[in-house]
N, C-alpha and C positions, 0 to 999 in steps of 0.2 A: 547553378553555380553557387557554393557555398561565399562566404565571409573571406576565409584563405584562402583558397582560388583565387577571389578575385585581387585580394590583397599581393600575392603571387603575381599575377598578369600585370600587375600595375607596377611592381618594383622588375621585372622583366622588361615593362614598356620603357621604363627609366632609364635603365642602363642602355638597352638600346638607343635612346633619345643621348645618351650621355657621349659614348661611344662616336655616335655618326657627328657628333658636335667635334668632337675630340681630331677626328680623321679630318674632317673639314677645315677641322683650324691650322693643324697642317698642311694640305693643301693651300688651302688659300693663302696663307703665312709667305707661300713661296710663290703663289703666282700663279699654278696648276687646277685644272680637275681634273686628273686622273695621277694613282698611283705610278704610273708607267711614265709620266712625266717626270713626276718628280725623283723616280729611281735613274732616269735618263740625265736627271740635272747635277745630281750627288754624283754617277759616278762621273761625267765628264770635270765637273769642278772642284773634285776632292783629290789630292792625288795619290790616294790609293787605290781609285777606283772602286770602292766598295758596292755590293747589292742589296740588294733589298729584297724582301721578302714580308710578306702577310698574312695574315691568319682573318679566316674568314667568321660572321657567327655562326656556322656550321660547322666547324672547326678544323675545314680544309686550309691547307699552306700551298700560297701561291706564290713561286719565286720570279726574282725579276726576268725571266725568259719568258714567263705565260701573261706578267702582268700587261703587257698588250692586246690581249686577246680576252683580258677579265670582263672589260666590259661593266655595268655598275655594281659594284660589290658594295657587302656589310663590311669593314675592314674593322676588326676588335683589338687588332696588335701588330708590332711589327718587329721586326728584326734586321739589324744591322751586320754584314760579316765583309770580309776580300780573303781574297790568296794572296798569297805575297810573292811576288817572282825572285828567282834564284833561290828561295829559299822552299817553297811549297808549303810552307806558314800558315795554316787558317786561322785569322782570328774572327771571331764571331761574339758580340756582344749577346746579353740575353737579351731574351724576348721584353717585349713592353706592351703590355698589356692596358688601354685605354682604360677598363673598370678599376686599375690601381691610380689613374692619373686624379688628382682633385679638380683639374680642369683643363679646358682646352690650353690653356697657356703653358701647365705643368705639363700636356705631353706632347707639344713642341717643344717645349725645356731639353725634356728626356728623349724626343729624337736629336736634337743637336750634339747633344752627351755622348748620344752613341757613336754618332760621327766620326766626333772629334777624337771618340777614346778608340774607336777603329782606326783611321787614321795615324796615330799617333804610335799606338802599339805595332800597326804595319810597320812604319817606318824603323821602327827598334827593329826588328825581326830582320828585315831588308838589308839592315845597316852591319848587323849583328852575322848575316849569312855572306856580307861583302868583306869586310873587314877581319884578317888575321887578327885572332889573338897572339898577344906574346906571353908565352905562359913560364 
């Protein structure tokens, strides 16, 4: 193995190390080890109900139906979305991608963000598909 190879593997092994930090703090931030928890805990106390979804370091998407069945995954990103009843509204935040966070605290930050801006956005849609306008 050459010079950049190994220099390659090693900022590989970083992000990986960085990443599993990142999910971790997440998790534990809330009290969980497992994604399937914590997509169990948002939706029952959000009231949007929103899901969850991940991305694996393989680059498989595993949404909150299978995340009981994941079992211990790389998780490198995540994604926030719901439907909105009465209206069939999807909002879906973008993806967040742990290799963009600067640390475990920034992608707790930016899952909160998402939450909140799902959430929030549901509730307009909701409100918006209830509510006549008078035009």
């Amino acid at each position: 193995m050459n010079e950049i190879q190994q220099m390659e593997m090693d900022e590989a092994s970083a992000m990986a190390a960085h990443c599993a930090s990142c999910a971790q703090g997440i998790l534990t931030s809330h009290g969980f080890d497992t994604w399937h928890e914590l997509y169990r805990d948002i939706y029952k106390w959000t009231p949007c109900g929103p899901w969850l979804a991940v991305e694996t370091a393989d680059g498989a998407w595993i949404d909150c139906d299978d995340l009981d069945d994941a079992g211990d995954i790389e998780v490198v990103g995540f994604r926030v979305g719901t439907i909105v009843e009465g209206s069939n509204a999807e909002i879906n935040a973008d993806w967040v991608y742990f290799e963009d966070c600067e640390s475990p605290a920034d992608a707790l930050a930016n899952f909160h963000q998402a939450v909140e801006w799902v959430d929030a956005e549901a509730k307009e849609s909701f409100w918006e598909a209830r509510v006549p306008r008078a035009d």
